[in-house]
PyMOL Python script that loads the backbone (N, CA, C, O; Angstrom):
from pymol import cmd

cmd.read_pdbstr("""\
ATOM      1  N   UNK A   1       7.312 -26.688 -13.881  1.00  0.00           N
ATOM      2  CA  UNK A   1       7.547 -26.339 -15.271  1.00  0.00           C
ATOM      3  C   UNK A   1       8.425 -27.391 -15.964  1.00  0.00           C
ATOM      4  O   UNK A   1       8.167 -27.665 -17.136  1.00  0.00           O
ATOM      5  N   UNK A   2       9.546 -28.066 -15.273  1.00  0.00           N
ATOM      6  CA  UNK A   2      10.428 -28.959 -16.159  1.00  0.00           C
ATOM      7  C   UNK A   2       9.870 -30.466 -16.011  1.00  0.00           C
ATOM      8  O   UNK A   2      10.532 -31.450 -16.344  1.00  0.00           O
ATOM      9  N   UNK A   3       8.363 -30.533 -15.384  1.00  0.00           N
ATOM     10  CA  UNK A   3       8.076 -31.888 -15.795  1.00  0.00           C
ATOM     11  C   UNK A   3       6.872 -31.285 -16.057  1.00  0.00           C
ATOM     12  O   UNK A   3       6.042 -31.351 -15.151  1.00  0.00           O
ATOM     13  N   UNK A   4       6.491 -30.574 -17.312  1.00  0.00           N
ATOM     14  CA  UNK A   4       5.770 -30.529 -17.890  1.00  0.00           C
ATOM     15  C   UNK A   4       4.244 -30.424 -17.313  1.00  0.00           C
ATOM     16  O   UNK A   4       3.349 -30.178 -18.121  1.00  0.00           O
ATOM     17  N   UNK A   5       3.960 -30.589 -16.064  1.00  0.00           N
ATOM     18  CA  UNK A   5       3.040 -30.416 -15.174  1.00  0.00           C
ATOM     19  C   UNK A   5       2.380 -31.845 -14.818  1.00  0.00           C
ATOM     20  O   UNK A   5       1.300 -32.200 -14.346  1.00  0.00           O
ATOM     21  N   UNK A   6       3.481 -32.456 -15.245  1.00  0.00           N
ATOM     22  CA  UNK A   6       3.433 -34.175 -14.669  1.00  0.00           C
ATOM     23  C   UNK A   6       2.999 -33.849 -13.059  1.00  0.00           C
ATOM     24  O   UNK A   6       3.916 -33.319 -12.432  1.00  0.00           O
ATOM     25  N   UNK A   7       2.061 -34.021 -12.480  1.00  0.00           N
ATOM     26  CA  UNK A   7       2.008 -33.907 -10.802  1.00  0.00           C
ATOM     27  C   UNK A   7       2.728 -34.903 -10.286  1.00  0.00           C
ATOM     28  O   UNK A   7       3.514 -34.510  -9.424  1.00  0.00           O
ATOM     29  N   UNK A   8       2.750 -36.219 -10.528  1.00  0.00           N
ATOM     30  CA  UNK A   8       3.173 -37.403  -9.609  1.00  0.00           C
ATOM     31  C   UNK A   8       4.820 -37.169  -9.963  1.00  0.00           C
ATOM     32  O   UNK A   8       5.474 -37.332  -8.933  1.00  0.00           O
ATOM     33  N   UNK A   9       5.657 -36.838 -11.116  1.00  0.00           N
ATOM     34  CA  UNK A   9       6.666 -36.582 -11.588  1.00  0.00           C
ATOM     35  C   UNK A   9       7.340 -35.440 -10.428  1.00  0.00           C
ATOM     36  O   UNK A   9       8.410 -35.470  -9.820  1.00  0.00           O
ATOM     37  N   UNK A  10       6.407 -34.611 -10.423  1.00  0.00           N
ATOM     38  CA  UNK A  10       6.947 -32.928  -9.612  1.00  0.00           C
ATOM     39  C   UNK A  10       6.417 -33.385  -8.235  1.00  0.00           C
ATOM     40  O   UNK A  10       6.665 -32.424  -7.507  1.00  0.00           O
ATOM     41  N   UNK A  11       5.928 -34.166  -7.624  1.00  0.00           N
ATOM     42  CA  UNK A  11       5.630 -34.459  -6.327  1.00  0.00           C
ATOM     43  C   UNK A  11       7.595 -35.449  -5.731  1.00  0.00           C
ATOM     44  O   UNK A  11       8.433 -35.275  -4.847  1.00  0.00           O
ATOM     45  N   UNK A  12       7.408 -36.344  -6.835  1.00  0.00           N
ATOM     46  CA  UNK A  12       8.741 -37.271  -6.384  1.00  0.00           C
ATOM     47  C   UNK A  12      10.028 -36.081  -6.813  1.00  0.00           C
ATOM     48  O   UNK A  12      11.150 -36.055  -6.307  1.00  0.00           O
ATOM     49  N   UNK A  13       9.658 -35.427  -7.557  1.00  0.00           N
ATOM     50  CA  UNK A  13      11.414 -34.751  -7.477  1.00  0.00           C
ATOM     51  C   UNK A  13      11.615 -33.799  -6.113  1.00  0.00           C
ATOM     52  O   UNK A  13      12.681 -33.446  -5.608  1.00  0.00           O
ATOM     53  N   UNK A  14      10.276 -33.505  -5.688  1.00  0.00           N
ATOM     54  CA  UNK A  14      10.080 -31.929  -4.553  1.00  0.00           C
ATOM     55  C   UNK A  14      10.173 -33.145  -3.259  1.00  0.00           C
ATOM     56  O   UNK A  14      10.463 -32.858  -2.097  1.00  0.00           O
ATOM     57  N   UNK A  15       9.910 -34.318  -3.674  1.00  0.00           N
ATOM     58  CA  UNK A  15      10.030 -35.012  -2.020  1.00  0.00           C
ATOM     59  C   UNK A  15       8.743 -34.884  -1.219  1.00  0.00           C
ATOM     60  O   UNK A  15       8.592 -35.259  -0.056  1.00  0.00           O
ATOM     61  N   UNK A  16       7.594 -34.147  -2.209  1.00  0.00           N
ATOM     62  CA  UNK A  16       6.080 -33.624  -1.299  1.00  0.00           C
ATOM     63  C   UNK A  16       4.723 -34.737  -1.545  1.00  0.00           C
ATOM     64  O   UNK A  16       4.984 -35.910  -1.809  1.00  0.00           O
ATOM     65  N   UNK A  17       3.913 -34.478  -1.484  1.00  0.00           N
ATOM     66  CA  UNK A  17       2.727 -35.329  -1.269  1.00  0.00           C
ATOM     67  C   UNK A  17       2.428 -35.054  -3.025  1.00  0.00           C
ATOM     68  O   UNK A  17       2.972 -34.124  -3.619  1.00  0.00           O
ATOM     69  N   UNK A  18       1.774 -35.728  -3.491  1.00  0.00           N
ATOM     70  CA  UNK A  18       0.975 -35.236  -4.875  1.00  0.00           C
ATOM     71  C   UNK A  18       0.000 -33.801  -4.928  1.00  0.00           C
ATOM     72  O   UNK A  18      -0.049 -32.764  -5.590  1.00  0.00           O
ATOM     73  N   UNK A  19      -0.845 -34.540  -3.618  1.00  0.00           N
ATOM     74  CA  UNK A  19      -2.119 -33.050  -3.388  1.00  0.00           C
ATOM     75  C   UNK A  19      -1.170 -32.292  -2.398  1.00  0.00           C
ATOM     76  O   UNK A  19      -1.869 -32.038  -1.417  1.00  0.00           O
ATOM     77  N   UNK A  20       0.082 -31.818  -2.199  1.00  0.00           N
ATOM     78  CA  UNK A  20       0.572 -30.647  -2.046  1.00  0.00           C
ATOM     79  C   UNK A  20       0.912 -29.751  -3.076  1.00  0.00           C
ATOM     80  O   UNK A  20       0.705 -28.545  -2.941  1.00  0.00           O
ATOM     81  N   UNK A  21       1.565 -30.369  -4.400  1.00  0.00           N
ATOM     82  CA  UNK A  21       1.972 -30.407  -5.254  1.00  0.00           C
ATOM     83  C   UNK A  21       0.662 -29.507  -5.922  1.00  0.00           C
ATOM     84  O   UNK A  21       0.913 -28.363  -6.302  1.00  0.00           O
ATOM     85  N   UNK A  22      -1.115 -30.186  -6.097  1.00  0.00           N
ATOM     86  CA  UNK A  22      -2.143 -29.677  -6.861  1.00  0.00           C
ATOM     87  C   UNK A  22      -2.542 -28.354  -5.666  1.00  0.00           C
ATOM     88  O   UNK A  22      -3.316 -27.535  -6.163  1.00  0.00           O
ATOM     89  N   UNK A  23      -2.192 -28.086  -4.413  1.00  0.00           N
ATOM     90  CA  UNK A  23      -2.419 -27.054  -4.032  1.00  0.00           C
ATOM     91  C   UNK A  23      -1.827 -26.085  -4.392  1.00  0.00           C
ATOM     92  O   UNK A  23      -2.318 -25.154  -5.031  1.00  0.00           O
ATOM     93  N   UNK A  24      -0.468 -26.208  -3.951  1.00  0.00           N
ATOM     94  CA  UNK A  24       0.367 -24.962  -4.152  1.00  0.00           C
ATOM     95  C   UNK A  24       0.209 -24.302  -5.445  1.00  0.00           C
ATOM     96  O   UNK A  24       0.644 -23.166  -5.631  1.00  0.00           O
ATOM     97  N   UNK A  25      -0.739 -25.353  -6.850  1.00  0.00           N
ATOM     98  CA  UNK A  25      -0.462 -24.897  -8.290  1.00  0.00           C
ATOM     99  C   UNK A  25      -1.904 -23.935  -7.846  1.00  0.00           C
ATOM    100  O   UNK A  25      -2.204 -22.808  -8.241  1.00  0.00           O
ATOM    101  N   UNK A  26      -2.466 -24.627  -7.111  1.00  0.00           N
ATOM    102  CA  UNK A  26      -3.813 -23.823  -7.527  1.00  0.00           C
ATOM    103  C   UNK A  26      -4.000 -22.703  -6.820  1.00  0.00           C
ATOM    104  O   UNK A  26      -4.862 -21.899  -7.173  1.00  0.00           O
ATOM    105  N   UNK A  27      -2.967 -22.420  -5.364  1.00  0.00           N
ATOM    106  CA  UNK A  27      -2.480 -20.957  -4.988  1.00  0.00           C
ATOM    107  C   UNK A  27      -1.761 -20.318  -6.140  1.00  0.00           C
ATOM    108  O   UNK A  27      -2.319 -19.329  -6.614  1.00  0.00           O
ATOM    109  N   UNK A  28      -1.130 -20.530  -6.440  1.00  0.00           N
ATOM    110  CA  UNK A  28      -0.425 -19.841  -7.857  1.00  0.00           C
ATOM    111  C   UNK A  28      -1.108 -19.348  -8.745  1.00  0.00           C
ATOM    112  O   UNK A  28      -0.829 -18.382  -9.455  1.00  0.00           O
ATOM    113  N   UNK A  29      -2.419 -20.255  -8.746  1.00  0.00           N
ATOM    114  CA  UNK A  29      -3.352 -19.868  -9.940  1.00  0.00           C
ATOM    115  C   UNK A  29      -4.399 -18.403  -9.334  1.00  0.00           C
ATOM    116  O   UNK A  29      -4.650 -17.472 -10.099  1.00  0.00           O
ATOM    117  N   UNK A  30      -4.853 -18.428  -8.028  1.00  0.00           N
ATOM    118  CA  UNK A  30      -5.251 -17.725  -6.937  1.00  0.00           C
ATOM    119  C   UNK A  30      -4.761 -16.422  -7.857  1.00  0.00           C
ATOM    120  O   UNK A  30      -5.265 -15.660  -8.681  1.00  0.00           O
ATOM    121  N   UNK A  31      -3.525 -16.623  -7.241  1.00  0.00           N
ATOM    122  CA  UNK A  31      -2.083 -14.908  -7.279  1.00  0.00           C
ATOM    123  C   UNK A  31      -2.249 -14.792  -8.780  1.00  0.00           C
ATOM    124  O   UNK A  31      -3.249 -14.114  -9.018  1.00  0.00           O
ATOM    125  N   UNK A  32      -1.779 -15.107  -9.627  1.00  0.00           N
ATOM    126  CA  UNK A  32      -1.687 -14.922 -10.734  1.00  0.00           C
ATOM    127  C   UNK A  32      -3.634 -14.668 -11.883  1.00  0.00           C
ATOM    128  O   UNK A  32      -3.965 -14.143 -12.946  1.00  0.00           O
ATOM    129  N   UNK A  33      -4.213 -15.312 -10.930  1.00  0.00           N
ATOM    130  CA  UNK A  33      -5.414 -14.758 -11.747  1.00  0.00           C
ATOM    131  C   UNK A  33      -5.883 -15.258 -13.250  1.00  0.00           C
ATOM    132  O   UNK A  33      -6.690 -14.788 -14.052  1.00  0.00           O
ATOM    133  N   UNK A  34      -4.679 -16.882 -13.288  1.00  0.00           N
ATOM    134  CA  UNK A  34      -5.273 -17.062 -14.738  1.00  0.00           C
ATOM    135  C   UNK A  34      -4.809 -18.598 -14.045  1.00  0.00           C
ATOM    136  O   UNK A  34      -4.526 -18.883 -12.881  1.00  0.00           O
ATOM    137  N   UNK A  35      -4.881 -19.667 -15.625  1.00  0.00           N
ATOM    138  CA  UNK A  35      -4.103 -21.100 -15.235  1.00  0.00           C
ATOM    139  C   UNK A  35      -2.719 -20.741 -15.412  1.00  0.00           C
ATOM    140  O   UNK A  35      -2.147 -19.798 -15.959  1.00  0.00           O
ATOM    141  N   UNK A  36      -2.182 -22.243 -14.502  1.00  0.00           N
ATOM    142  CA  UNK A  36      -1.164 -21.928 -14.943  1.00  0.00           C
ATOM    143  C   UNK A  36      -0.506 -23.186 -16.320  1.00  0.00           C
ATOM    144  O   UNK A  36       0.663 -23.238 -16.702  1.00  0.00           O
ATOM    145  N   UNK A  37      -1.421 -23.882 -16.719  1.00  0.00           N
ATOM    146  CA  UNK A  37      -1.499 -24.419 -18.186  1.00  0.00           C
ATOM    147  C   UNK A  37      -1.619 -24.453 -19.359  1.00  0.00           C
ATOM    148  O   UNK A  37      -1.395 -25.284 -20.240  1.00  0.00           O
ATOM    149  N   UNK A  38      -2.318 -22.624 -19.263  1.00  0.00           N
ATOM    150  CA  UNK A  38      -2.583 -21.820 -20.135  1.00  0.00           C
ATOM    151  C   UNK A  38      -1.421 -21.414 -21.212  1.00  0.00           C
ATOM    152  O   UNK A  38      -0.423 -20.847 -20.766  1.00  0.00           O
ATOM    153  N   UNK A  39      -1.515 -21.690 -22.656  1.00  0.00           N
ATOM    154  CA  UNK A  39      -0.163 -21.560 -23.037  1.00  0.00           C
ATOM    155  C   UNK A  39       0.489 -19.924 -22.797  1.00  0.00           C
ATOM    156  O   UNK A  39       1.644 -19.662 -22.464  1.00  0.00           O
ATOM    157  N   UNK A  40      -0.009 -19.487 -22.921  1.00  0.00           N
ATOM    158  CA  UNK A  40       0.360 -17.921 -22.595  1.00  0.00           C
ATOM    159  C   UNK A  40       1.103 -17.576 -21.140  1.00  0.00           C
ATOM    160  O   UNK A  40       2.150 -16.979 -20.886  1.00  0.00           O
ATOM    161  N   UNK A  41       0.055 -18.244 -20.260  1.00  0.00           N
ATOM    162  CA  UNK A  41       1.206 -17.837 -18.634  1.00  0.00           C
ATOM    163  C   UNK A  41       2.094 -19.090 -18.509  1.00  0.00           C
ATOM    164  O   UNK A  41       2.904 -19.103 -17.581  1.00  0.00           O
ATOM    165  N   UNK A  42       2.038 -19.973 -19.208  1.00  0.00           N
ATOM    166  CA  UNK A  42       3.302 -20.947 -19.096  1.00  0.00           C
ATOM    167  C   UNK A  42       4.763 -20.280 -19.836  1.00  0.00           C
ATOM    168  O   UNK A  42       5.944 -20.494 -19.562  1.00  0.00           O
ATOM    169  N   UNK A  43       4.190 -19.474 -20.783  1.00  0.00           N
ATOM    170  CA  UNK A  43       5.684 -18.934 -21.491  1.00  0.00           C
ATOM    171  C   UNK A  43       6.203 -17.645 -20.988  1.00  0.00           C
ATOM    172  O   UNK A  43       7.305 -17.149 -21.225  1.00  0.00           O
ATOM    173  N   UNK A  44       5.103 -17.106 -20.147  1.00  0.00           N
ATOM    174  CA  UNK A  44       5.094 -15.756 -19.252  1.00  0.00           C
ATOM    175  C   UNK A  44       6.161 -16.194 -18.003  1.00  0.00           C
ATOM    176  O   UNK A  44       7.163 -15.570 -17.655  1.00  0.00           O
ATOM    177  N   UNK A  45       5.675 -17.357 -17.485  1.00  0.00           N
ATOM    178  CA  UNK A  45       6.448 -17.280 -16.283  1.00  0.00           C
ATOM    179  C   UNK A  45       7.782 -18.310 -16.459  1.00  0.00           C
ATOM    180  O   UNK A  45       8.687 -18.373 -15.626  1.00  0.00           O
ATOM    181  N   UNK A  46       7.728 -19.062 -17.637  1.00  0.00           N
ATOM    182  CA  UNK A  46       9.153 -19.658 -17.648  1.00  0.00           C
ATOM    183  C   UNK A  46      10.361 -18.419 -18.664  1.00  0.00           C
ATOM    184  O   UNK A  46      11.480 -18.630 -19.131  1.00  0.00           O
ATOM    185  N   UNK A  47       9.671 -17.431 -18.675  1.00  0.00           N
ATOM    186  CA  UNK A  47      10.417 -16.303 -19.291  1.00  0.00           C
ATOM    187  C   UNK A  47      10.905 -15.638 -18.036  1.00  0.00           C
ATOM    188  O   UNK A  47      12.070 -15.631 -17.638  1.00  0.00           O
ATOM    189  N   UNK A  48       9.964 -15.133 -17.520  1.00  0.00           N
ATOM    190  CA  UNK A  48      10.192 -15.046 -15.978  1.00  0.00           C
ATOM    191  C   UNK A  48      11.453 -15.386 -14.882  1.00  0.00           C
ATOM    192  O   UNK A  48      12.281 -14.783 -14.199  1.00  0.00           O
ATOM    193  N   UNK A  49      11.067 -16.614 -15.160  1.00  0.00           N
ATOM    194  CA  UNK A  49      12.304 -17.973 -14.052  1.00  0.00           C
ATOM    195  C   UNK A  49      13.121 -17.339 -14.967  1.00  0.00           C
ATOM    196  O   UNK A  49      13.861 -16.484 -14.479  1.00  0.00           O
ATOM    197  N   UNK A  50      13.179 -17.482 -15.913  1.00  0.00           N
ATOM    198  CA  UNK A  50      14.909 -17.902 -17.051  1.00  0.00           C
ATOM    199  C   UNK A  50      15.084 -16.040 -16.704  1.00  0.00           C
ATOM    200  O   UNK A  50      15.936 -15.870 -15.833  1.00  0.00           O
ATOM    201  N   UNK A  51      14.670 -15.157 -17.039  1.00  0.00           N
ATOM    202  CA  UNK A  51      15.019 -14.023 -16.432  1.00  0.00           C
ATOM    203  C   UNK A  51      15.646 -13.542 -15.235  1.00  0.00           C
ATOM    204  O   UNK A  51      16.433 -12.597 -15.257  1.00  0.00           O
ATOM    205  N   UNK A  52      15.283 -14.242 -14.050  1.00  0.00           N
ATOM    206  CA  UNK A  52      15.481 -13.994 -12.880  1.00  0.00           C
ATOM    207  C   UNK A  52      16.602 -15.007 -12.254  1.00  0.00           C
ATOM    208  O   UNK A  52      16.994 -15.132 -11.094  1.00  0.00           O
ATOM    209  N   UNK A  53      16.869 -15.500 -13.135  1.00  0.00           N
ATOM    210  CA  UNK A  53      17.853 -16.479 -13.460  1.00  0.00           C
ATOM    211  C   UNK A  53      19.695 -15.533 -13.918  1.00  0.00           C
ATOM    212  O   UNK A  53      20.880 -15.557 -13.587  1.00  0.00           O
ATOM    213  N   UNK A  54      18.926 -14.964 -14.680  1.00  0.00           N
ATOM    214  CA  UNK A  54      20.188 -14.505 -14.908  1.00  0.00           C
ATOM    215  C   UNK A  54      20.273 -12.986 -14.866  1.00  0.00           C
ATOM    216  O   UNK A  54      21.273 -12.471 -15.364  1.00  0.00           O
ATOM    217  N   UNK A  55      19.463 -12.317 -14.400  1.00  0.00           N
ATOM    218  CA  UNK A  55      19.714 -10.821 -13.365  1.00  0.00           C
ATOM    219  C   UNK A  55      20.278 -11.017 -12.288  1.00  0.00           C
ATOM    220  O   UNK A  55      19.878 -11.874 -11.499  1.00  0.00           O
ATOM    221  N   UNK A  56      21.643 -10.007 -11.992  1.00  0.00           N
ATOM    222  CA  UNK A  56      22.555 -10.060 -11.065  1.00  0.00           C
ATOM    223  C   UNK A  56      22.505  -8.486  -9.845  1.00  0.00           C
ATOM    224  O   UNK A  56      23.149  -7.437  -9.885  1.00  0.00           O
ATOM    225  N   UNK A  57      22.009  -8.717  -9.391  1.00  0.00           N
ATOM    226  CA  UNK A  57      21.729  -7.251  -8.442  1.00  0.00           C
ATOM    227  C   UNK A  57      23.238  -6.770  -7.772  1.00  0.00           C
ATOM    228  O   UNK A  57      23.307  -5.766  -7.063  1.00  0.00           O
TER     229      UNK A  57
END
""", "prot")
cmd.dss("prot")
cmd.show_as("cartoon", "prot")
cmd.util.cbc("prot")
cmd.orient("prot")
């Protein structure tokens, strides 16, 4: 999400391969049942993060 879905960007910050990087998105896409580029589940799930972010159990 914070590189914008740059793959080669989010591969060098995670330390992972590039095509680990296009798998894991496209398991995500699997679970979730939509893209995840889609403007709608991009603001769904960075609402999400930033939520779960700051809920304290």
């Amino acid at each position: 999400m914070a590189n914008h879905c740059d793959l080669t960007k989010t591969s060098e910050d995670l330390y992972i391969h590039r095509n680990t990087v296009k798998y894991r998105i496209k398991k995500c896409e699997e679970i979730l049942g939509q893209p995840i580029d889609a403007p709608d589940t991009s603001l769904d799930n960075r609402l999400a993060l930033f939520a779960s972010e700051k809920i304290t159990f």
